[in-house]
GUTIMI-945008 format. One record per residue (C-alpha): x, y, z; residue in one letter. Coordinates in steps of 0.5 Angstrom, whole numbers, padded with zeros to 4 digits, always signed. Layout:
! residues N
XYZa...
END
This chain:
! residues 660
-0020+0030-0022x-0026+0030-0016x-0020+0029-0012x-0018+0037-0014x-0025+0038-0011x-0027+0033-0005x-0023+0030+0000x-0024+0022+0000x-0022+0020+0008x-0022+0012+0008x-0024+0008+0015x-0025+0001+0017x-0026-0002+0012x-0020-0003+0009x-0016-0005+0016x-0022-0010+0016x-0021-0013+0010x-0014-0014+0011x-0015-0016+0018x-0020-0022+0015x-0015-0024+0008x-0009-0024+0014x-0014-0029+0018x-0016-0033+0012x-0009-0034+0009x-0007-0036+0017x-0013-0041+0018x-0012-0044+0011x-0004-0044+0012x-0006-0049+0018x-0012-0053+0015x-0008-0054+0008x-0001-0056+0012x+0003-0049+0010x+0000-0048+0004x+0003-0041+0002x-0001-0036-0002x+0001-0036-0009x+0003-0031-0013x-0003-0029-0016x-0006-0029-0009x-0001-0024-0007x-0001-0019-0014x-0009-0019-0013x-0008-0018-0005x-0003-0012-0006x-0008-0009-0013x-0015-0009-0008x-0010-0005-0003x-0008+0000-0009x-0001-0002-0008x-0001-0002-0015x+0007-0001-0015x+0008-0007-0011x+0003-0011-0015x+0007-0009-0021x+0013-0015-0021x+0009-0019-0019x+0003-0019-0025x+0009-0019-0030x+0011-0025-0027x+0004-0028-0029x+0004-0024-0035x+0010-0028-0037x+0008-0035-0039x+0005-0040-0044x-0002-0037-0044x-0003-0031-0039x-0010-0030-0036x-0013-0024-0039x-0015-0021-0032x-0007-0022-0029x-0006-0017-0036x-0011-0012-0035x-0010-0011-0028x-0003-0010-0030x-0004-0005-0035x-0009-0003-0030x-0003-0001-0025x+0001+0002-0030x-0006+0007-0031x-0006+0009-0024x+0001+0010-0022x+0001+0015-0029x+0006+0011-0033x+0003+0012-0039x+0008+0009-0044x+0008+0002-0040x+0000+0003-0039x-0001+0003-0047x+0004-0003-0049x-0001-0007-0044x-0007-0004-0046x-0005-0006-0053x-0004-0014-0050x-0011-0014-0047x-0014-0012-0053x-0012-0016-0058x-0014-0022-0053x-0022-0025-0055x-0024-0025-0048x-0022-0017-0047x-0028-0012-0045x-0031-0006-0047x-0028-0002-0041x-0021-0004-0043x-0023-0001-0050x-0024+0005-0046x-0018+0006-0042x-0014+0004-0048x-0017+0010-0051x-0016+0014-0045x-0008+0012-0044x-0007+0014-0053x-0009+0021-0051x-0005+0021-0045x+0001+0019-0050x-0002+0025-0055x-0003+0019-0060x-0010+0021-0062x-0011+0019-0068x-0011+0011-0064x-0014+0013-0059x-0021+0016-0063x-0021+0009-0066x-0020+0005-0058x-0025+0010-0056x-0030+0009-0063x-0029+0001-0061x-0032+0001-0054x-0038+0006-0058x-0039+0000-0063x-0039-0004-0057x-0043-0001-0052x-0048+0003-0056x-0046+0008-0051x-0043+0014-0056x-0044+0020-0052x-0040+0018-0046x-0034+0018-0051x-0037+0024-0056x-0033+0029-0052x-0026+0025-0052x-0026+0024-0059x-0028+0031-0061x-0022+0033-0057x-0019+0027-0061x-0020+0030-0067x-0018+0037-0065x-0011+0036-0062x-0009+0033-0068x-0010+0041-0071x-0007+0044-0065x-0001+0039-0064x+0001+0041-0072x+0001+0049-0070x+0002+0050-0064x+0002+0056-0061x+0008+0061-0058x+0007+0060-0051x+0014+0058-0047x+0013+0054-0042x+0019+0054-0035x+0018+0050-0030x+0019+0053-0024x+0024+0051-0018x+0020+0053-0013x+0017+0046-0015x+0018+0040-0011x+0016+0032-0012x+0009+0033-0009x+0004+0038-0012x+0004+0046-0013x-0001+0049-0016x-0006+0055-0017x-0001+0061-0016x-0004+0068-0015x+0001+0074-0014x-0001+0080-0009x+0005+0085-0010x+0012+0082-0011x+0010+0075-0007x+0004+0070-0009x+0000+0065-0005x+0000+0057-0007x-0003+0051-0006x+0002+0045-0005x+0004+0039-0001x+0007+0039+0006x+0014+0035+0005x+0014+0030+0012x+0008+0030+0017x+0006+0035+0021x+0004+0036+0028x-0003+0036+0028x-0004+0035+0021x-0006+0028+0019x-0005+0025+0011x-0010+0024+0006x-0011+0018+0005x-0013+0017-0002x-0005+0020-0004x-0002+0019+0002x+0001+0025+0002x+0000+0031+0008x-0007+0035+0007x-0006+0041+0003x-0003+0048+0005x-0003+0055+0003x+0005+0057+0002x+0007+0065-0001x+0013+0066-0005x+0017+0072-0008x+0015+0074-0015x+0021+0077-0020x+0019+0082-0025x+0020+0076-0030x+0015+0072-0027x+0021+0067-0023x+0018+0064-0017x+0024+0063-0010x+0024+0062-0004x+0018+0059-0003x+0015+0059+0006x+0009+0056+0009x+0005+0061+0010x+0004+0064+0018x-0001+0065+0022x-0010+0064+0022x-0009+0062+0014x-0007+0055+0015x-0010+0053+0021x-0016+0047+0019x-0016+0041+0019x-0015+0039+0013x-0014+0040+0005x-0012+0049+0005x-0013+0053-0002x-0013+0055-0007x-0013+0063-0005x-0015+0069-0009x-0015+0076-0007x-0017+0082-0007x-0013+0089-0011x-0011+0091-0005x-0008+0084-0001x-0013+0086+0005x-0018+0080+0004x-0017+0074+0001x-0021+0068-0001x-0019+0061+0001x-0022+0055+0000x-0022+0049+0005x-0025+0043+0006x-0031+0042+0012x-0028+0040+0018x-0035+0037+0020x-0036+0030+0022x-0042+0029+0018x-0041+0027+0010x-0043+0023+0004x-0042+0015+0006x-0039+0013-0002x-0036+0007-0004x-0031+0004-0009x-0029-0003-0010x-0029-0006-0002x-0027+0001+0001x-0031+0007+0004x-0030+0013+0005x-0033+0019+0007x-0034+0025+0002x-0033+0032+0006x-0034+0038+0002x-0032+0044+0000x-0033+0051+0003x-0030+0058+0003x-0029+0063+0008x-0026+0070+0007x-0020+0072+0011x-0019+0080+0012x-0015+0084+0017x-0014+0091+0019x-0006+0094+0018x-0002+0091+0025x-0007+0085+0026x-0008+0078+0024x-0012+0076+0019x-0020+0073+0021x-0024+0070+0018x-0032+0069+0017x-0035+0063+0013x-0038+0066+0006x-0046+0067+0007x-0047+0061+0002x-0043+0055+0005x-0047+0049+0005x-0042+0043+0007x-0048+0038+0009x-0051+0039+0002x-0046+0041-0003x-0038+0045-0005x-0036+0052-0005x-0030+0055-0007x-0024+0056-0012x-0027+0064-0012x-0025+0070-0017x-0025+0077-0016x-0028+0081-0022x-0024+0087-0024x-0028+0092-0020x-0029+0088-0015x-0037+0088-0014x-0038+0080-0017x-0035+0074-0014x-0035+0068-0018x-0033+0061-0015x-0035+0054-0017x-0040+0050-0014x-0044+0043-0015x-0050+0047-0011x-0058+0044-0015x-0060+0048-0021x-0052+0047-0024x-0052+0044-0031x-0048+0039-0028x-0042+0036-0025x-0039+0044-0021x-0041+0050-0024x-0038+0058-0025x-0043+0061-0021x-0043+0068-0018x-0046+0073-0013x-0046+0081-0014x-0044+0086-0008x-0049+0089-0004x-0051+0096-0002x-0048+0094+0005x-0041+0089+0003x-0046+0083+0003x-0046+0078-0003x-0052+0076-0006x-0055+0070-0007x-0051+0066-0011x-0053+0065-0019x-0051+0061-0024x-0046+0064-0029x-0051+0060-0036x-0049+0054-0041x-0045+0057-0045x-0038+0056-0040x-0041+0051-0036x-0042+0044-0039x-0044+0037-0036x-0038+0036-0033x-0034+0039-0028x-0031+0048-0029x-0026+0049-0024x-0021+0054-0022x-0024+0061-0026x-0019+0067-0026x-0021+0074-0028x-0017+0078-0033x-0017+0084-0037x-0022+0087-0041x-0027+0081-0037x-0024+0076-0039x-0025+0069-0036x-0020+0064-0035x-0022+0057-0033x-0022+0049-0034x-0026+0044-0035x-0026+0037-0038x-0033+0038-0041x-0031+0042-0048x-0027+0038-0053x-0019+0039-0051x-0013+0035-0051x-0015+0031-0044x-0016+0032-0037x-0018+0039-0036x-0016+0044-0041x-0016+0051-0040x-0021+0056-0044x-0022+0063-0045x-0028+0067-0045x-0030+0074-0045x-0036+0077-0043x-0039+0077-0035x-0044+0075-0030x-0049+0070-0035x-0047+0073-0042x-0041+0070-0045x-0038+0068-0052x-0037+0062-0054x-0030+0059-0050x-0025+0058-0053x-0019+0054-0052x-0013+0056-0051x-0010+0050-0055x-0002+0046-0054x+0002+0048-0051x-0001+0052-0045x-0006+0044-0046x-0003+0037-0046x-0005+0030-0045x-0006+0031-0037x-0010+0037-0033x-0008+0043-0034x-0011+0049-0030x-0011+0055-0026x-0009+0060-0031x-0007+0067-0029x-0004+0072-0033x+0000+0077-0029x+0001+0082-0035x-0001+0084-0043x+0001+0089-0047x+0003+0089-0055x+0010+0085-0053x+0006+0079-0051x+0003+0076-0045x+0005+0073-0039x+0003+0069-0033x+0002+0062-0029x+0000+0055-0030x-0001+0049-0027x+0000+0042-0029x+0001+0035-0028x+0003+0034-0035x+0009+0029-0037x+0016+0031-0036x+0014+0036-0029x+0018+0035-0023x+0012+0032-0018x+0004+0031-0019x+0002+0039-0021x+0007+0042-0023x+0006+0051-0023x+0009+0053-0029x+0010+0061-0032x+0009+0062-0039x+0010+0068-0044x+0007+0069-0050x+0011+0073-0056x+0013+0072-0063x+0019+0070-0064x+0024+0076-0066x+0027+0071-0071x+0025+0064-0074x+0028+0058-0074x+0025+0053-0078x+0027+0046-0078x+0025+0042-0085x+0025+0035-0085x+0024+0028-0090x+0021+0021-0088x+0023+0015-0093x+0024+0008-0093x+0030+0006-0091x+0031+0001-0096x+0029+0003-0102x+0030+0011-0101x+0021+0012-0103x+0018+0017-0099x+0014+0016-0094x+0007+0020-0094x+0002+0020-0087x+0008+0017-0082x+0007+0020-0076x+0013+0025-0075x+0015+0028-0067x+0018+0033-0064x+0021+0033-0057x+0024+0038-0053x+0031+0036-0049x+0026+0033-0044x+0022+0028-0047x+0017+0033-0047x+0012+0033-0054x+0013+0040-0057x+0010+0039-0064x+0006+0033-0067x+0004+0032-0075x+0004+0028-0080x+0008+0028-0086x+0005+0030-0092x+0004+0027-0100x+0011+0028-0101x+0014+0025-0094x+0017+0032-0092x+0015+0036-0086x+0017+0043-0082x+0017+0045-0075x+0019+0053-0073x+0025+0052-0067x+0026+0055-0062x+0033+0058-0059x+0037+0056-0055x+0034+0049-0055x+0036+0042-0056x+0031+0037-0060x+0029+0030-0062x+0025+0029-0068x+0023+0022-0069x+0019+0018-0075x+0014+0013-0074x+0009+0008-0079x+0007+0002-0079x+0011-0004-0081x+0016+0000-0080x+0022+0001-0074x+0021+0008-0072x+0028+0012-0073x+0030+0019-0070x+0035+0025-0070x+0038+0030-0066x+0038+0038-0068x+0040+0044-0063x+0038+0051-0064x+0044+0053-0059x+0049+0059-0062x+0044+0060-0068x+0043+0068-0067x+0039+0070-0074x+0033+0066-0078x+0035+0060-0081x+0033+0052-0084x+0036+0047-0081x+0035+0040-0086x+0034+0033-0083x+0032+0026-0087x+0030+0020-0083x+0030+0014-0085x+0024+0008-0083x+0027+0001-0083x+0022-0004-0086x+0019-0009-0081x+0015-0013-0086x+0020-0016-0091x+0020-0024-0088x+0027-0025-0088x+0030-0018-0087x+0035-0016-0082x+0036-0008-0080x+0041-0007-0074x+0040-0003-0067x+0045+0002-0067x+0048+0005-0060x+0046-0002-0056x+0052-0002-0052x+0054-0007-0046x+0060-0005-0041x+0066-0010-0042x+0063-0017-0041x+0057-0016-0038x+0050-0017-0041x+0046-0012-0036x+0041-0006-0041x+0045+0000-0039x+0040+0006-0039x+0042+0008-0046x+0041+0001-0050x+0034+0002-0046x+0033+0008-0050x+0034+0003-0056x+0030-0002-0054x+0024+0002-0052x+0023+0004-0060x+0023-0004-0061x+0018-0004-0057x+0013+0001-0060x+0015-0002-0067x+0013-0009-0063x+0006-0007-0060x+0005-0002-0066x+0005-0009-0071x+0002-0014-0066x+0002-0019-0072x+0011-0018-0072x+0016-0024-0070x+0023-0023-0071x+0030-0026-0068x+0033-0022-0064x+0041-0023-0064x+0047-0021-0061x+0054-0021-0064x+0062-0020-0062x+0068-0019-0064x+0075-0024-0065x+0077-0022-0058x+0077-0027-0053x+0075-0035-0054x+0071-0036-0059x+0066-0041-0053x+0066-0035-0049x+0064-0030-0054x+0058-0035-0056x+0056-0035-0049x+0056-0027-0048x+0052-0026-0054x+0047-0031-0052x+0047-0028-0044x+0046-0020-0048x+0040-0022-0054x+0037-0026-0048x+0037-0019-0043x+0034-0016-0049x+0029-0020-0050x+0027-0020-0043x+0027-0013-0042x+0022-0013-0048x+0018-0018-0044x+0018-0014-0039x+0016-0008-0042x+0009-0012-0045x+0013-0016-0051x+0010-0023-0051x+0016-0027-0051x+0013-0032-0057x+0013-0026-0061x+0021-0027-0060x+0027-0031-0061x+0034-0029-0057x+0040-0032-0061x+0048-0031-0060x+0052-0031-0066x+0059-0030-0062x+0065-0028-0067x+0061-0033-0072x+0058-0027-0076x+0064-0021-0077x+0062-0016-0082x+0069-0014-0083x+0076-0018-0084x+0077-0018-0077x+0078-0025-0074x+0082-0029-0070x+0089-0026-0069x+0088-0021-0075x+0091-0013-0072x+0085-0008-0073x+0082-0002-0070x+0078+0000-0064x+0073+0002-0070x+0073-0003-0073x+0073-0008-0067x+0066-0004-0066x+0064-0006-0072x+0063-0013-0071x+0059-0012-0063x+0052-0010-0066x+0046-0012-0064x+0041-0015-0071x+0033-0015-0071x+0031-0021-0076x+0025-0021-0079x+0021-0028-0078x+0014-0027-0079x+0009-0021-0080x
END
């Protein structure tokens, strides 16, 4: 999240320690007669370089032996963490933990990655371990608060609808702010550009201001750099605000000075410059000039991200300056006689926390608009409201999933309110979105009619129904709608909306997760639609349960994508029930040799175990067994005529149950 706020440019040090690794391999190239550097050195080599990606294969590779080394594990999770792959992040996680050796700090991070997931329920018991093992209670106090709360706020989510708009690309835009029927926004140019150098810390080109059109409905298009003075320094540009008029605009942007705080991280240093924030205004037929805000202090601490109130006669703005209640604050300054601004106040403890408040935004009937990550939330930033001004504020309130997730969510404008609803921008870096911070508009209206979908959790083998199993409901995307857990009589209900397409998945322990698919589309009134899921039991010794649609193309053992999907819920159930062993096998129909048959079935339950393996499964958990034709469950053998169906009957790929 600091990285929103400060621009971290490295130097030397990390072409240095390069420069000396490369030095030592050669010198010890010669001395040790060739000797080349050994997978480890190479995986550890690209991991103090943050080549995390490139890092990844190779720490799987160590991972995957007799007895791995906790710390090839941890760094692998670690990787996953920092390349924001969050699912792969949690099944390793859930290895490092397991093993005696494991460190508070990897409880922590285990805690943080659950959250990302929207597994709170875990990640409050991870966070409350490293509590109980450091006796450090108050680093996580605020986590697990929030743990608790969007428990409650994912069962009843609120009626925001959420679109990701198409001005976005695979870099980041974020911070929307309209004037007229165009908006300005912070992005990431997309290649270099002349004169403008790369931030080191993502590798991508140095934030700038670009403007958009704006429809009536809030759709965003033909997105532009913008021209002119506006985009002119060196580094990190944005966010803007303005004024009603669109004649004075508040841009941040990162002090160009030479001057900043020397930090270090890891082996690497890098300068910390701060931010500062300068006022653009022009007269009708000139360009725009712009004058550094009055209380600017780079050498000392950061200004920016301003707001205007409704009357124009308060500029609130965040800051890290002394006399903060920690981490960045709102502050404020109030116009003067003469169109200066005051001396700068803090706006009080009631919105600001000891963590960081950033990206205020005023609305109607003073309503205040921020983030923080300060306040119990659904993780990262979250965004609160609060009404009031200046230093007197009511409690803030957050605003709750959908408009929170798992990620950071900030920048929060509404552009109108009225007795329909509301409507308005958001940025995110939530999973499912196009690139790092996605803006997303949002409406904010009751449904006309009420879709309700009504479901049921039991036990596969025995049809009893499942109390506490954790029920989840996915868009078309992937991305989480709604999360509860089913109730003493194994039922649950979700309200739908039109024209939607979702999954719904069941999960427990010692059991194997089952899912359904159900769409709203072409429903025009109020109605229920029915669901059962059904959870195999993995804790019955013995017990074999088929994966359905594990599909492999003709004669070939490759995963294709969507037997990937399967075996990604073998997964869970797997690291959800570290203590299961099973067989996995892979069966044929009579169609060709019996000796070929056996040797593509053992090639297909091999590639499903090594795809497990590589997804943070230890292969000592299972066994990869072919079957051949030897196991029909039909009649359909050697020479026997049958049908296309029935053929398919018997290419099944079957989950034993060794050990729990």
């Amino acid at each position: 999240m600091k990285e929103k706020l400060l621009i971290k440019i490295y130097f030397s040090v990390a072409a240095l320690m390069a420069m000396l690794t490369t030095m030592f391999l050669m010198i010890a190239m010669v001395a040790f007669g060739q000797e080349q550097p050994s997978l480890r050195d190479r995986a550890d080599a690209l991991f103090q370089r943050y080549g995390y990606a490139d890092a990844v294969p190779l720490y799987q590779k160590l991972a995957d032996r007799e007895k791995p080394r906790l710390q090839d594990i941890t760094r692998l999770a670690y990787c996953y963490l920092q390349m924001k792959d969050y699912e792969s992040a949690e099944n390793w996680y859930a290895r490092v933990v397991e093993m005696e050796a494991s460190n508070a700090e990897s409880r922590l991070l285990y805690g943080e990655v659950l959250k990302a997931n929207g597994r709170y329920a875990e990640a409050k018991q991870q966070l409350a371990a490293y509590g109980e093992l450091t006796g450090d209670v108050a680093r996580v106090a605020v986590s697990m608060a929030g743990c608790d709360s969007a428990q409650v706020w994912m069962a009843h989510p609120t009626v925001h609808q959420l679109q990701n708009e198409p001005i976005n690309t695979s870099l980041s835009e974020f911070s929307v702010f309209p004037v007229g029927n165009k908006v300005y926004y912070t992005g990431e140019p997309d290649g270099y550009m002349r004169g403008v150098d790369r931030y080191g810390w993502t590798g991508n080109a140095f934030l700038r201001v670009y403007t958009a059109d704006r429809s009536a409905g809030n759709a965003l298009s033909n997105s532009v750099m913008a021209t002119g003075e506006i985009n002119h320094a060196a580094y990190h540009i944005g966010p803007v605000s303005a004024n009603a008029a669109g004649d004075t605009l508040y841009v941040t942007q990162t002090y160009v000075g030479n001057d900043g705080d020397l930090e270090r991280e890891g082996r690497r240093k890098y300068r910390t410059n701060k931010l500062e924030l300068y006022i653009y205004t022009r007269q009708p037929g000139e360009g725009w000039h712009a004058t550094p805000f009055a209380y600017n202090h780079a050498e000392t601490y950061s200004v920016g991200h301003a707001a205007l109130s409704e009357d124009g006669n308060t500029l609130y703005f965040v800051s890290d300056m002394p006399g903060g209640q920690g981490g960045t604050d709102i502050w404020y300054c109030e116009r003067q006689a003469d169109g200066s601004w005051g001396a700068p106040v803090n706006a009080g403890d009631v919105i600001n926390s000891a963590g960081d408040e950033l990206f205020p935004n005023i609305g109607a009937e003073h309503t205040l608009y921020y983030s923080s990550d300060g306040f119990a939330g659904l993780g990262g930033l979250d965004v609160f409201r609060s009404a009031g001004g200046k230093q007197q504020w009511t409690e803030p309130r957050n605003l709750r999933y959908p408009v929170n997730s798992s990620g950071d969510d900030f920048a929060y404008l509404v552009t109108a309110e009225g007795e329909e609803g509301i409507a308005g921008y958001l940025s995110s870096n939530r999973k499912g979105g196009k690139g790092g911070d996605d803006i997303y508009s949002f409406t904010y209206e009751k449904p006309k009619i009420v879709i309700l979908l009504q479901g049921t959790v039991s036990d596969k083998a025995t049809g009893t129904r499942l109390a506490d199993a954790a029920v989840t409901l996915y868009d078309g995307e992937r991305q989480i709608v709604a999360k509860k857990t089913s109730d003493g009589s194994g039922t649950f209900a979700f309200v739908l909306n039109r024209d939607k397409a979702y999954t719904v998945l069941g999960q427990k322990e010692k059991y194997h997760a089952d899912s359904a698919k159900v769409s709203t589309r072409g429903i025009t009134s109020s109605d229920t639609l029915k669901v059962a899921l059904l959870l195999e039991p993995v804790f019955e010794v013995g017990r074999t349960f088929e994966l359905e649609n594990i599909y492999y193309d003709f004669d070939k053992s490759d995963i294709r994508p969507d037997a990937a999907a399967v075996l990604d819920e073998l997964v869970r159930t797997l690291r959800d029930n570290p203590t299961l062993k099973i067989e996995l096998s892979s069966h044929t129909d009579s169609r060709g040799s019996d000796a070929y048959n056996m040797a593509l079935s053992q090639r297909r339950a091999q590639a499903a175990v090594d795809y497990l393996v590589s997804k943070g499964i230890a292969r000592n958990r299972m066994v990869a067994q072919g079957y051949g034709e030897t196991r029909l469950v039909n009649d359909c053998g050697n020479g026997v005529p049958c049908t296309r169906e029935q053929h398919q009957a018997n290419r099944r790929t079957e989950v034993t149950i060794l050990a729990y």
